[in-house]
BAFI-747392 format. One record per residue (C-alpha): residue number from 0; residue in three letters; x, y, z; chain. Coordinates in nm, 3 decimals. Example, Ala and Ser with C-alpha at 12.3 -4.5 7.8 and 13.67 -1.06 7.14 Angstrom:
<sites>
<site 0 ALA <1.230 -0.450 0.780> A> <site 1 SER <1.367 -0.106 0.714> A> 
</sites>
This chain:
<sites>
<site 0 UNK <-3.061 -2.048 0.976> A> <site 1 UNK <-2.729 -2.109 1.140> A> <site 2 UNK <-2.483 -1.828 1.158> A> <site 3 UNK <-2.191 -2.048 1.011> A> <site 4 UNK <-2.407 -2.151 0.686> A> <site 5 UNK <-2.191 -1.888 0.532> A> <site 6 UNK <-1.902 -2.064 0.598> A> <site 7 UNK <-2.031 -2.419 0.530> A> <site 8 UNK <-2.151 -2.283 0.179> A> <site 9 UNK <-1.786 -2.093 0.091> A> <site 10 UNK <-1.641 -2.311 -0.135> A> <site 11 UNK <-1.456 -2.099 -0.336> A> <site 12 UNK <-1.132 -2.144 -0.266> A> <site 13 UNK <-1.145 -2.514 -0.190> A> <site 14 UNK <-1.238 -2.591 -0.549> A> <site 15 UNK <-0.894 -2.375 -0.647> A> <site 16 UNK <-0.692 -2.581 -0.405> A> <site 17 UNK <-0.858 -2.921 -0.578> A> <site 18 UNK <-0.777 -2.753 -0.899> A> <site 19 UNK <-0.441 -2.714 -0.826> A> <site 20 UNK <-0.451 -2.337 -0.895> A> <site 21 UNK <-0.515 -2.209 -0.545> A> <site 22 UNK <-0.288 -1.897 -0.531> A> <site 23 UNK <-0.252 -1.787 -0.189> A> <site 24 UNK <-0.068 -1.860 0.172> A> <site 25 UNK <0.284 -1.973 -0.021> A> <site 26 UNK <0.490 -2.071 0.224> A> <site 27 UNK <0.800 -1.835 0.262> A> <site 28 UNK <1.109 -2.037 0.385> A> <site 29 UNK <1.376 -1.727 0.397> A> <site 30 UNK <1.337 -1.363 0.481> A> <site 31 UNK <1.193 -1.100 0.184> A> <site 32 UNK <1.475 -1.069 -0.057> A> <site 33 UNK <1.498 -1.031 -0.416> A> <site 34 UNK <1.526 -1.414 -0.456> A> <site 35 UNK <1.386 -1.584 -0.195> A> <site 36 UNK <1.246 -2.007 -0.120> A> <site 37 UNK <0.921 -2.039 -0.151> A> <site 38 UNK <0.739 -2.382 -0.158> A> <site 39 UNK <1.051 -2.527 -0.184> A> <site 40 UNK <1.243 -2.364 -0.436> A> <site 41 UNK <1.439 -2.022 -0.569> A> <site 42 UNK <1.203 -1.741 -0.629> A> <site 43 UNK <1.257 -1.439 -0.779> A> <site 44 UNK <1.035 -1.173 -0.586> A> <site 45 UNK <0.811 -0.998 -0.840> A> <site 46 UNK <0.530 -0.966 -0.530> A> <site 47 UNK <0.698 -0.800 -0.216> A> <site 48 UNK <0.668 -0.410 -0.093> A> <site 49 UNK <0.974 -0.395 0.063> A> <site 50 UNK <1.019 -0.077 -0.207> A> <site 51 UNK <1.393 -0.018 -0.090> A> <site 52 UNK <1.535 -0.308 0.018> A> <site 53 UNK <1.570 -0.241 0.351> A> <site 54 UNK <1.389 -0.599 0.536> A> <site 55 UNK <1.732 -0.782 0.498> A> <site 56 UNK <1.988 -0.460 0.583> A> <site 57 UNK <2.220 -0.579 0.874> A> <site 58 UNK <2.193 -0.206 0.993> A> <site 59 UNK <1.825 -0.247 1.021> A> <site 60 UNK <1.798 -0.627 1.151> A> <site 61 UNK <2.079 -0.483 1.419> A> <site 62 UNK <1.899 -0.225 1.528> A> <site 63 UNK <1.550 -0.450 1.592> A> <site 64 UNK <1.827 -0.679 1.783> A> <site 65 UNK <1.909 -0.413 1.980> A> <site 66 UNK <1.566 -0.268 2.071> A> <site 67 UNK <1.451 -0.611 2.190> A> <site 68 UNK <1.788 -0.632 2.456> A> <site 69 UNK <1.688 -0.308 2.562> A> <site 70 UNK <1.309 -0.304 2.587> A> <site 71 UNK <1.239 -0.607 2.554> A> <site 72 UNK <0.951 -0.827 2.301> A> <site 73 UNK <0.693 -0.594 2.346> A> <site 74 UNK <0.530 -0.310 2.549> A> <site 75 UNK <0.216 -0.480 2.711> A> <site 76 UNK <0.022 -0.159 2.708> A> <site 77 UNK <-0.141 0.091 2.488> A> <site 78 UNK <0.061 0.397 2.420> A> <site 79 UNK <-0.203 0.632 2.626> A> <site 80 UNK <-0.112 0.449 2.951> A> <site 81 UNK <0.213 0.230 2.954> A> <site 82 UNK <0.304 0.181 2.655> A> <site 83 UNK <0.488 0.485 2.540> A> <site 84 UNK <0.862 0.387 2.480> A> <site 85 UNK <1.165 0.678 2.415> A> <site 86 UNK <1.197 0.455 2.119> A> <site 87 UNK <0.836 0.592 2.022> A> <site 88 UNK <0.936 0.932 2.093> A> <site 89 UNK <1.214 0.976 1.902> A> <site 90 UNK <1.082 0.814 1.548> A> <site 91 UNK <0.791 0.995 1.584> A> <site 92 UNK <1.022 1.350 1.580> A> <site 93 UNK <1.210 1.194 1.311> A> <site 94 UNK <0.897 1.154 1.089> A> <site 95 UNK <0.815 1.493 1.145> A> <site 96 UNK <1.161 1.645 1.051> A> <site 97 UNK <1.184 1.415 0.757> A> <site 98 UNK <0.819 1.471 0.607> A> <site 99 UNK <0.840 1.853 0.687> A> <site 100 UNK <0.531 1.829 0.927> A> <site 101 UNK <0.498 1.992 1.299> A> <site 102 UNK <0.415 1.670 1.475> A> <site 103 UNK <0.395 1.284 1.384> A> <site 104 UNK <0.177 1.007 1.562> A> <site 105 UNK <0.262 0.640 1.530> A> <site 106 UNK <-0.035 0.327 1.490> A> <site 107 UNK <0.052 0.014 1.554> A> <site 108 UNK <-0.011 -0.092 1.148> A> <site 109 UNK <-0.080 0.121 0.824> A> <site 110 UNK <-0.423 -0.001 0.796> A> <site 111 UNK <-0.501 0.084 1.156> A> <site 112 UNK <-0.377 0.429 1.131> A> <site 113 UNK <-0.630 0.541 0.846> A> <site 114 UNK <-0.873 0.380 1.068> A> <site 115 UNK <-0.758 0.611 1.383> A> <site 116 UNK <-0.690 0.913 1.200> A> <site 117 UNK <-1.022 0.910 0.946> A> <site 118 UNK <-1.276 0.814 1.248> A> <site 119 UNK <-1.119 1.081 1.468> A> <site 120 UNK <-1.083 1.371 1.250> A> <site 121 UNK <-1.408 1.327 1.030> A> <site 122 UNK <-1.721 1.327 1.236> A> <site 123 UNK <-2.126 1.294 1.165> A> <site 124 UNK <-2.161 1.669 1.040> A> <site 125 UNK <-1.877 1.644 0.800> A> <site 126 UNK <-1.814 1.521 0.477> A> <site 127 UNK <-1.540 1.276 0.339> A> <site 128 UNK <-1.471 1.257 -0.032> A> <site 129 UNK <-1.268 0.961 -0.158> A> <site 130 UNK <-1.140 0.884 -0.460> A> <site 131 UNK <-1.314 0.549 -0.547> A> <site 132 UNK <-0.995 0.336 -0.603> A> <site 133 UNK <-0.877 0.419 -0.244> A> <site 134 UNK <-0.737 0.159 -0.021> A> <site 135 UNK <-0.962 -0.011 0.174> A> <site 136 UNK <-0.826 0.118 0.501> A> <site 137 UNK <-0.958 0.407 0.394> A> <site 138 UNK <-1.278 0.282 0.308> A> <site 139 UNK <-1.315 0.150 0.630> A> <site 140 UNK <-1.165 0.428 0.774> A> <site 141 UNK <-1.460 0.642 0.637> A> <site 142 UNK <-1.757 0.396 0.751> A> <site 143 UNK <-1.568 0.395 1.122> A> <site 144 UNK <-1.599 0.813 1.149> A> <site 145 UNK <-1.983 0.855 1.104> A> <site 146 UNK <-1.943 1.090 0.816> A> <site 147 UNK <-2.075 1.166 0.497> A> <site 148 UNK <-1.863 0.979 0.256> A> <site 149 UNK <-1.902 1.114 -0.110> A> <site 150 UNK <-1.672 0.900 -0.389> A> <site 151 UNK <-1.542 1.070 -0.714> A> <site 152 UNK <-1.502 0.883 -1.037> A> <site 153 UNK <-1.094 0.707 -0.982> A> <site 154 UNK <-0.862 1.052 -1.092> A> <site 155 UNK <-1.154 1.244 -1.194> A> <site 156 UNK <-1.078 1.605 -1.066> A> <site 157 UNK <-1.421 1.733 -1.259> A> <site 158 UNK <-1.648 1.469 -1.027> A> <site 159 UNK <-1.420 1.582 -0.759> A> <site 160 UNK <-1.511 1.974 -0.804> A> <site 161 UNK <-1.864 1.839 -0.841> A> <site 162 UNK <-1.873 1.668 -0.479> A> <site 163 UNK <-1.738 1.941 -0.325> A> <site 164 UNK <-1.978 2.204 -0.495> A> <site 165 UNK <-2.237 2.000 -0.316> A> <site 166 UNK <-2.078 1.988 0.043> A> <site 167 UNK <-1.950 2.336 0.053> A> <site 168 UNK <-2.202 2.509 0.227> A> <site 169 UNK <-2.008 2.638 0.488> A> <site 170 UNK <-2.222 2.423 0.727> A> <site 171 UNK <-1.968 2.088 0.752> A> <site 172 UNK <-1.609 2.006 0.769> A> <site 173 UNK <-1.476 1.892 0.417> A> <site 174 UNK <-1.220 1.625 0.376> A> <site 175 UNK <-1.039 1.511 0.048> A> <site 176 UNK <-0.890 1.203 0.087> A> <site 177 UNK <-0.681 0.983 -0.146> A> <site 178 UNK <-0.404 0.768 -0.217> A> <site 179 UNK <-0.104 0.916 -0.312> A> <site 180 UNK <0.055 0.579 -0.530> A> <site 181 UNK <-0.221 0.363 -0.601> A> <site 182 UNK <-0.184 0.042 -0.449> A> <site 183 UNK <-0.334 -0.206 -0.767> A> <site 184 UNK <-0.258 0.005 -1.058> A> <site 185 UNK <0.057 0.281 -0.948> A> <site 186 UNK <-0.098 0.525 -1.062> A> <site 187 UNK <-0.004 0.917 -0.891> A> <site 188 UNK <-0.276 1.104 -0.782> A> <site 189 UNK <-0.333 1.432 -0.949> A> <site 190 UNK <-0.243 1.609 -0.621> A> <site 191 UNK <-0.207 1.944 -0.744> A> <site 192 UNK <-0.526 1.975 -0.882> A> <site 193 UNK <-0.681 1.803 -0.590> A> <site 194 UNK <-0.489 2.118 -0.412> A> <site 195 UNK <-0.619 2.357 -0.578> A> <site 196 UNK <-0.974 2.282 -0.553> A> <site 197 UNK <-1.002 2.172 -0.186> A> <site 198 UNK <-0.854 2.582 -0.117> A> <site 199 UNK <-1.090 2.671 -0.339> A> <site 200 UNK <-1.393 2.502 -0.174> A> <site 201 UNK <-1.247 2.530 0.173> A> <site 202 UNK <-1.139 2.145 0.199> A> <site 203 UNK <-0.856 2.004 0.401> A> <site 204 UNK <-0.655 1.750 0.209> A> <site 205 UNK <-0.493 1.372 0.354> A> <site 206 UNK <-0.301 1.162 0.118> A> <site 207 UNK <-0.220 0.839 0.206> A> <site 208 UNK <0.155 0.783 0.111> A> <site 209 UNK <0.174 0.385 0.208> A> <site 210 UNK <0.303 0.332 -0.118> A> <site 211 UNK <0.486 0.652 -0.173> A> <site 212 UNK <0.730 0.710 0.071> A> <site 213 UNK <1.070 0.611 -0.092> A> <site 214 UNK <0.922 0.575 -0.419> A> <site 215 UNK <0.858 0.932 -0.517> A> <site 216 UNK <1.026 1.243 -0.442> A> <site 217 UNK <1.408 1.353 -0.476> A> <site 218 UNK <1.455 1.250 -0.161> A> <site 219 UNK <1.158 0.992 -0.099> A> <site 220 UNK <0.914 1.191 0.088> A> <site 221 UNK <0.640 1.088 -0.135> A> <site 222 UNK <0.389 1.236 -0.331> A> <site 223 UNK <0.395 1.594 -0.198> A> <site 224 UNK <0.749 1.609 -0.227> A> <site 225 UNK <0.715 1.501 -0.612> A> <site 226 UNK <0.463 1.793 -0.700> A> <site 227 UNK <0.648 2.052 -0.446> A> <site 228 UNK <0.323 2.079 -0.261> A> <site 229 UNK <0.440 1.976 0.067> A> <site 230 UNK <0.337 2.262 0.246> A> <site 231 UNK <-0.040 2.254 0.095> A> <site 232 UNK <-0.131 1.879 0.229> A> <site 233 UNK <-0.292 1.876 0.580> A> <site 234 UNK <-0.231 1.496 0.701> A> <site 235 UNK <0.028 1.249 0.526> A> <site 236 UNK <-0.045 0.895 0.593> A> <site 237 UNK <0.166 0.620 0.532> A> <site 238 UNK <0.312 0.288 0.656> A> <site 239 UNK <0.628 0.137 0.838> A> <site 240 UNK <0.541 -0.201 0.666> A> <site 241 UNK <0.676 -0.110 0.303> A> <site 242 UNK <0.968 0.086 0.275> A> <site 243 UNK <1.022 0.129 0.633> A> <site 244 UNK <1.104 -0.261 0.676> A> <site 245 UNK <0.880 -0.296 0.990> A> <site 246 UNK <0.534 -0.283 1.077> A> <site 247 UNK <0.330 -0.030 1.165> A> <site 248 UNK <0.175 0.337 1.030> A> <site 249 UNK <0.169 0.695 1.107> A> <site 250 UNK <0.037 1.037 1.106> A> <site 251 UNK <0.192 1.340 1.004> A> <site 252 UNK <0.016 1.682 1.049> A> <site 253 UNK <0.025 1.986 1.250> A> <site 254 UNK <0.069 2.005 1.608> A> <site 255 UNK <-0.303 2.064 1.678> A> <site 256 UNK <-0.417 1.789 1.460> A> <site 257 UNK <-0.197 1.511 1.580> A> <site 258 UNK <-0.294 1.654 1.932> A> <site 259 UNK <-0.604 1.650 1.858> A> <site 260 UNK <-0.582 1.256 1.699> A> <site 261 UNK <-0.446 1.111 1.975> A> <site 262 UNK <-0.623 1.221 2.250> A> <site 263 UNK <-0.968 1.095 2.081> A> <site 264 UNK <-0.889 0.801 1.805> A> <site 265 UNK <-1.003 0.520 1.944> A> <site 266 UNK <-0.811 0.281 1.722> A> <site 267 UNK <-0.517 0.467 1.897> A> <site 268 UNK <-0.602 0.463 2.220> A> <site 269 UNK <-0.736 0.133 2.291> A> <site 270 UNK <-0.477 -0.064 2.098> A> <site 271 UNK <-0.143 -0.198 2.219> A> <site 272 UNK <0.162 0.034 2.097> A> <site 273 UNK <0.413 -0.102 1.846> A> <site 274 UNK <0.692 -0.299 1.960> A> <site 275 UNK <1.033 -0.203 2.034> A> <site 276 UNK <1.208 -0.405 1.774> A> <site 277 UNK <0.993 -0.272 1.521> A> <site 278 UNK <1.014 0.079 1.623> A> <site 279 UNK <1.377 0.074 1.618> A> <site 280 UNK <1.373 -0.140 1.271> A> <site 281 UNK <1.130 0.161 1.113> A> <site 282 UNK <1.378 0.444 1.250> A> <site 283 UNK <1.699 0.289 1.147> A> <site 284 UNK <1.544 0.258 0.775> A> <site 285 UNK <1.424 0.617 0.780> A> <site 286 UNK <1.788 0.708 0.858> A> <site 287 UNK <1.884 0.524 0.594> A> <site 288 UNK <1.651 0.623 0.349> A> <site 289 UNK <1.763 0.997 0.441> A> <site 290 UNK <2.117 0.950 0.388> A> <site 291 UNK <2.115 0.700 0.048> A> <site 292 UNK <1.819 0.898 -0.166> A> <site 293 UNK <2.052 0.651 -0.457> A> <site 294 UNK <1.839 0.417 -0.355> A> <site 295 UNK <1.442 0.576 -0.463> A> <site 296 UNK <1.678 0.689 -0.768> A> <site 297 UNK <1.759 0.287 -0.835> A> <site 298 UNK <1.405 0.193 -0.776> A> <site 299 UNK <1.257 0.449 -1.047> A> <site 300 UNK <1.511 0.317 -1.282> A> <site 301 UNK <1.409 -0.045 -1.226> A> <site 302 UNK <1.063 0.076 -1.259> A> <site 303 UNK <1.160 0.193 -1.626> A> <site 304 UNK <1.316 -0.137 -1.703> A> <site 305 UNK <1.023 -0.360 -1.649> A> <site 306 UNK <0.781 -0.145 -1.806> A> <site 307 UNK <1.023 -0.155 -2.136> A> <site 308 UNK <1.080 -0.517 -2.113> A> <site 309 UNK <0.660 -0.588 -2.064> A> <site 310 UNK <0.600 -0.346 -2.394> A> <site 311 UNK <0.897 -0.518 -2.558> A> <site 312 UNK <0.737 -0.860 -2.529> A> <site 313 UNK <0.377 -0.775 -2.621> A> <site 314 UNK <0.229 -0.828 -2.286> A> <site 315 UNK <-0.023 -0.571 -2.178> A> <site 316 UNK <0.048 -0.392 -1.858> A> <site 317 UNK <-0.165 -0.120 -1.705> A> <site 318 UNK <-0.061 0.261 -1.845> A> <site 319 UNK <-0.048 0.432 -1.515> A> <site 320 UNK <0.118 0.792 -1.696> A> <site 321 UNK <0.456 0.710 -1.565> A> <site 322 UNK <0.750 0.496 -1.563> A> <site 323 UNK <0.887 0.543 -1.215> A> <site 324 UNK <0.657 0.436 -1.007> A> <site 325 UNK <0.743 0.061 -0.918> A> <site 326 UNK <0.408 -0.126 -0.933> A> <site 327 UNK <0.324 -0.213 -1.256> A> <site 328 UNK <-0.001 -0.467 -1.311> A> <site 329 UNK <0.028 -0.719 -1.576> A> <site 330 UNK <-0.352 -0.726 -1.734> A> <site 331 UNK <-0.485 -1.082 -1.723> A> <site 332 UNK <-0.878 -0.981 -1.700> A> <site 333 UNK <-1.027 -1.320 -1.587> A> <site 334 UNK <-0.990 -1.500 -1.257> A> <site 335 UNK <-0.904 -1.839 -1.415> A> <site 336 UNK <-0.639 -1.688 -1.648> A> <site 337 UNK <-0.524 -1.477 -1.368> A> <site 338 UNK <-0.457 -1.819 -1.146> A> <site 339 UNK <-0.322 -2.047 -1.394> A> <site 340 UNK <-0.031 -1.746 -1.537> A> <site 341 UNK <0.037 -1.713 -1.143> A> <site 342 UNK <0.077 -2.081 -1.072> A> <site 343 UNK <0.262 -2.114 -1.396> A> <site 344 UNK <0.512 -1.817 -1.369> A> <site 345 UNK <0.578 -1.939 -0.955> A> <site 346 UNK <0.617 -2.329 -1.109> A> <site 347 UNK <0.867 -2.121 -1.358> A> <site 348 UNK <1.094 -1.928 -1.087> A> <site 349 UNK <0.917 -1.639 -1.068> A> <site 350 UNK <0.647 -1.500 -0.719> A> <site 351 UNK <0.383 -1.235 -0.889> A> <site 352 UNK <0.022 -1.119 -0.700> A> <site 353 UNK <-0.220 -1.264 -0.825> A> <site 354 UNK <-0.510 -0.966 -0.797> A> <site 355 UNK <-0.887 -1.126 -0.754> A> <site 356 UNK <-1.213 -0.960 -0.674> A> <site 357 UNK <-1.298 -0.796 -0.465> A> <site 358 UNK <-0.975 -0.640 -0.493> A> <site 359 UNK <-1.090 -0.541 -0.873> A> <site 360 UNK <-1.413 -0.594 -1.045> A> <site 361 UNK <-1.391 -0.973 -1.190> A> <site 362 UNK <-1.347 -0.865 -1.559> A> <site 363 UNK <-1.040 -0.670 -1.438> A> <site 364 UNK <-0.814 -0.924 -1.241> A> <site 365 UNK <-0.439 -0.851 -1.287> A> <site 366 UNK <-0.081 -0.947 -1.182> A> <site 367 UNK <0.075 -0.734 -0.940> A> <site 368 UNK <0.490 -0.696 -0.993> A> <site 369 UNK <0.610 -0.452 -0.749> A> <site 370 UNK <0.995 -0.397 -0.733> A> <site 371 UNK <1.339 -0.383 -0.497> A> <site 372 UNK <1.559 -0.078 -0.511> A> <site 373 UNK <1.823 -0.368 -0.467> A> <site 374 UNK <1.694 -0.627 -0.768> A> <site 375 UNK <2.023 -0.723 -0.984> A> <site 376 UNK <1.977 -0.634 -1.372> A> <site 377 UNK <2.035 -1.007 -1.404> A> <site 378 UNK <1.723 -1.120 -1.233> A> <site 379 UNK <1.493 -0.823 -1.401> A> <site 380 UNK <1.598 -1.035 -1.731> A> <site 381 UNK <1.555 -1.380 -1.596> A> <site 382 UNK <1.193 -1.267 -1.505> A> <site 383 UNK <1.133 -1.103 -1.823> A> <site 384 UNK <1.263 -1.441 -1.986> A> <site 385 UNK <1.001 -1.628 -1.763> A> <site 386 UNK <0.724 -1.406 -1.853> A> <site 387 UNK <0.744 -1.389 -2.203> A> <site 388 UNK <0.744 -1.794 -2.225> A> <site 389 UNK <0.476 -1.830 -2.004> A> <site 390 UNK <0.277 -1.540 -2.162> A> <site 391 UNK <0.377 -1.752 -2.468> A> <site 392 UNK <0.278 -2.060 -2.320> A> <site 393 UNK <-0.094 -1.965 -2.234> A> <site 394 UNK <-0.179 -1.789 -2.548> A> <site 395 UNK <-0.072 -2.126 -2.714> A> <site 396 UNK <-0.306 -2.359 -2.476> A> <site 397 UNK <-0.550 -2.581 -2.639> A> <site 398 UNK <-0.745 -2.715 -2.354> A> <site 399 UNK <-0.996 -2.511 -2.219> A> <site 400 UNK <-0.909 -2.336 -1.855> A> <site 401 UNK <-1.134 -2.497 -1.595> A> <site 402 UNK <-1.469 -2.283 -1.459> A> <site 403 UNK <-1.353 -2.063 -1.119> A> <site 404 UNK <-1.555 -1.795 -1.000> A> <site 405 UNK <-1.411 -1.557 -0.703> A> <site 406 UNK <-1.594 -1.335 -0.479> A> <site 407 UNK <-1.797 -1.018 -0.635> A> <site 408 UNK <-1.869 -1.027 -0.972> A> <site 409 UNK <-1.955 -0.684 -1.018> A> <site 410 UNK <-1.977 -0.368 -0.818> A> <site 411 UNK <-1.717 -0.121 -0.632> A> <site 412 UNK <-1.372 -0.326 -0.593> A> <site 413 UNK <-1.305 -0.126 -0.305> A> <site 414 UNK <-1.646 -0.138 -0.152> A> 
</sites>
């Protein structure tokens, strides 16, 4: 058996592309906007993360400018040795004010920092208990630490209390870990129960804020911010590459912990730090973000808007318990159906995500829309018009959808 068999037998996504309905890798011809060219033509962007706007903001594109003068393209070290810039410095002090933690650490991407913070912090005699619809960061996070990883049933605060009845022997470190937006559905954690009963166990508690940070909160902080529990969460996780228009992740914890962290996390120490333009990009949107909390206001309200218009026009969308949160998934169930409303509503004007196993189970697949603090009222209702005629257009279809299977077809999506 040759070791590339695997990839001589993928064919997958070759038979999409000779389909025509291969949704991936569009080609991007202007910066992440509200409208942008893609493939060729206007887009209206139904599919981005950049939560508040911030990727095209003169302030922030000035300030990258004005990194890379300074320090140059990059840092050509890690940040143990050489690679620690001022500019590194001073954004992590600024996370920590902002997020009302002792001490901040910066990764050089989101998904790298669960990696470096869960494989550091969690060791072979403790436990880790994840909610099963967590990021996969975090469940690779979890297999890079050597501990016990336990999943509860997605939101299920009785499985929860029943995982950590069983690890709360006094014997092992105990650590609850979860998403605090979820990434595929935008659904809010239930944080204040999950509070409540890691004190009462004797748990410690990271949420992973990558999609939370500017989205919820009076003044954006995320998910502890919205249940007033900032004090009572141990490590806040979260990402530069969202609303922080950059690229990169971070750590936000006590002084011990994120002493602790980066003294030992191997993802940390033995990877090159971020770069100066994207240091400077993340710090000038924090800044931002502090001083115009409109903007999280303007997103939730946008949020509300969509979800009205999709209920409006019939189309199912996932109930995630609230309206502010701005990822809403459009319910298309099968991968074929799921490819041909993408490639139909992108044909039509507008960019959505298509979401395939193993991302979900295969029965589940989904549309993404995710929104812009900075989307126009006037483009919400061009979209809306483009959905409901394509949604229109595919429950009239007479020929039959062609056969496409994609990756599992059963099992843990996030496994």
């Amino acid at each position: 058996m040759d070791l590339f068999d695997k990839c001589r037998n993928y064919t997958t996504a070759r038979q999409a592309m000779e389909l025509g309905i291969y949704p991936f890798f569009h080609m991007l011809e202007t910066g992440q906007d509200t409208v942008v060219q893609m493939d060729g033509h206007r887009t209206i962007m139904l599919g981005s993360n950049n939560y508040l706007g911030l990727t095209a903001d003169p302030r922030v594109k000035a300030a990258a400018i004005e990194a890379v003068q300074v320090f140059g393209s990059g840092c050509s070290g890690s940040r143990f040795l050489n690679g620690t810039l001022s500019l590194h410095l001073k954004l992590e002090r600024e996370l920590a004010e902002f997020l009302h933690k002792e001490s901040a650490l910066i990764f050089s991407t989101g998904f790298q920092s669960n990696l470096g913070i869960l494989s550091a912090i969690a060791g072979r005699s403790d436990y880790i208990i994840s909610d099963s619809m967590n990021h996969a960061s975090i469940v690779d996070g979890c297999r890079l630490s050597f501990a016990r990883t336990l999943k509860y049933q997605h939101s299920d605060m009785e499985d929860l209390e029943r995982l950590l009845v069983r690890c709360s022997d006094g014997k092992h470190g105990i650590l609850v870990v979860t998403d605090g937006v979820f990434s595929m559905e935008g659904d809010i954690a239930n944080l204040p129960e999950i509070v409540r009963l890691a004190r009462k166990y004797g748990a410690r508690v990271m949420v992973d804020d990558a999609h939370a940070l500017g989205v919820l909160g009076e003044a954006g902080r995320g998910t502890a911010e919205y249940f007033g529990l900032e004090d009572e969460v141990d490590m806040i996780m979260g990402t530069f590459s969202k609303t922080l228009a950059s690229l990169g992740g971070y750590l936000a914890a006590s002084d011990e912990v994120v002493h602790f962290v980066k003294h030992v996390s191997r993802p940390f120490i033995f990877s090159a730090s971020v770069p100066p333009a994207q240091v400077a990009a993340a710090s000038e949107a924090l800044r931002i973000l502090g001083e115009e909390p409109w903007r999280v206001r303007r997103l939730n309200e946008i949020a509300g808007i969509m979800r009205a218009g999709f209920r409006k026009l019939g189309i199912r969308i996932h109930d995630s318990g609230n309206d502010i949160v701005p990822i809403i998934p459009v319910m298309t169930d099968d991968v074929v159906k799921t490819v041909v409303t993408a490639k139909m509503m992108l044909d039509a004007g507008v960019y959505v995500n298509p979401v395939l196993p193993p991302a979900v189970p295969e029965e589940s697949c989904l549309l993404r829309t995710s929104y812009t603090a900075t989307h126009r009222n006037e483009e919400l209702e061009e979209a809306l018009g483009i959905f409901g005629h394509v949604f229109e257009a595919m429950a009239n279809l007479r020929e039959p959808l062609p056969r496409l299977s994609w990756g599992r077809s059963s099992g843990d999506a996030r496994e």
